[in-house]
C-alpha positions in Angstrom: 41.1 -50.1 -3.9 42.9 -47.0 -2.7 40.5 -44.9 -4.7 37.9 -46.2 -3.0 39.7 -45.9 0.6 40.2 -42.3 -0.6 36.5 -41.7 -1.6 35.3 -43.2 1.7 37.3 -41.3 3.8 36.4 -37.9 2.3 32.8 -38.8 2.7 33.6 -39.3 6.6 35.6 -35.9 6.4 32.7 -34.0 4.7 30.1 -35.6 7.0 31.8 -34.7 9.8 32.5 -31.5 8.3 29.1 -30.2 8.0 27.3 -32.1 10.8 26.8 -29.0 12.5 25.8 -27.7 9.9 23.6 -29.8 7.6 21.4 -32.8 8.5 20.9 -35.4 5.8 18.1 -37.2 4.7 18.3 -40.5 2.9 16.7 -40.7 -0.1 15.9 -44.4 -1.9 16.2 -44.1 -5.6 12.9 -45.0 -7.7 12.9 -45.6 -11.2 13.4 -42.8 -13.5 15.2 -40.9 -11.7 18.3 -39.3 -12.3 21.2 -37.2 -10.4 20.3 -34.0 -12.7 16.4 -34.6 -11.3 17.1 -34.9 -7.5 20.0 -32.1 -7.3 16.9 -29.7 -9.1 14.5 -30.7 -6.9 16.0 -30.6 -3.7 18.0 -27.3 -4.8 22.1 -28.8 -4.7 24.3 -29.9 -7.4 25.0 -33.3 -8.9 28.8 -32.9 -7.6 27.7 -32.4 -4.2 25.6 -35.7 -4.2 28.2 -37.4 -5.9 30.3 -36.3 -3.4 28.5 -36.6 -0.3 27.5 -40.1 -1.5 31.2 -41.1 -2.7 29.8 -41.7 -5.8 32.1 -41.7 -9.0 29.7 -42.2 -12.0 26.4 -39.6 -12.7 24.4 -43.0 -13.3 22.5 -44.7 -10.0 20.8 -47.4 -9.5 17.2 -48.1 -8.7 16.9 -49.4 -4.6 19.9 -47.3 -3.8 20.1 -45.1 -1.2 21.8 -41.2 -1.3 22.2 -39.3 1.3 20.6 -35.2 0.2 21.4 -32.2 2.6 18.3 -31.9 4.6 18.7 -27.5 4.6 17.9 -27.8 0.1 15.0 -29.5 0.8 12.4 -27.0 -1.0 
């Protein structure tokens, strides 16, 4: 439980962080896709995702919804 306190409030942090900054889209997961797809295609990493999205396993699940920078959108 306190990981997940932790996780949630460095999400708020980095939100806050780079509102100025970056604008987010949301972005619902379809089946077949993967972390390693969407960080390629909207030019970021998988550990900024996972970050951004307080996310502590690579694997996601279809109907969920991440939050991408909007600037790496190709």
């Amino acid at each position: 439980m306190l990981i997940n306190l932790i996780n949630f409030l460095e999400v708020k942090i980095l939100k806050k962080r780079h509102k100025k900054k970056r604008r987010w889209i949301a972005y619902t997961v379809k089946a077949g896709d993967n972390l390693t797809m969407l960080a390629e295609e909207y030019n970021t990493t998988i550990e900024e995702i996972m970050q951004v999205n307080g996310l502590t396993q690579r694997t996601v699940s279809t109907g969920t919804t991440l939050n991408i920078p909007k600037n790496s959108v190709r």
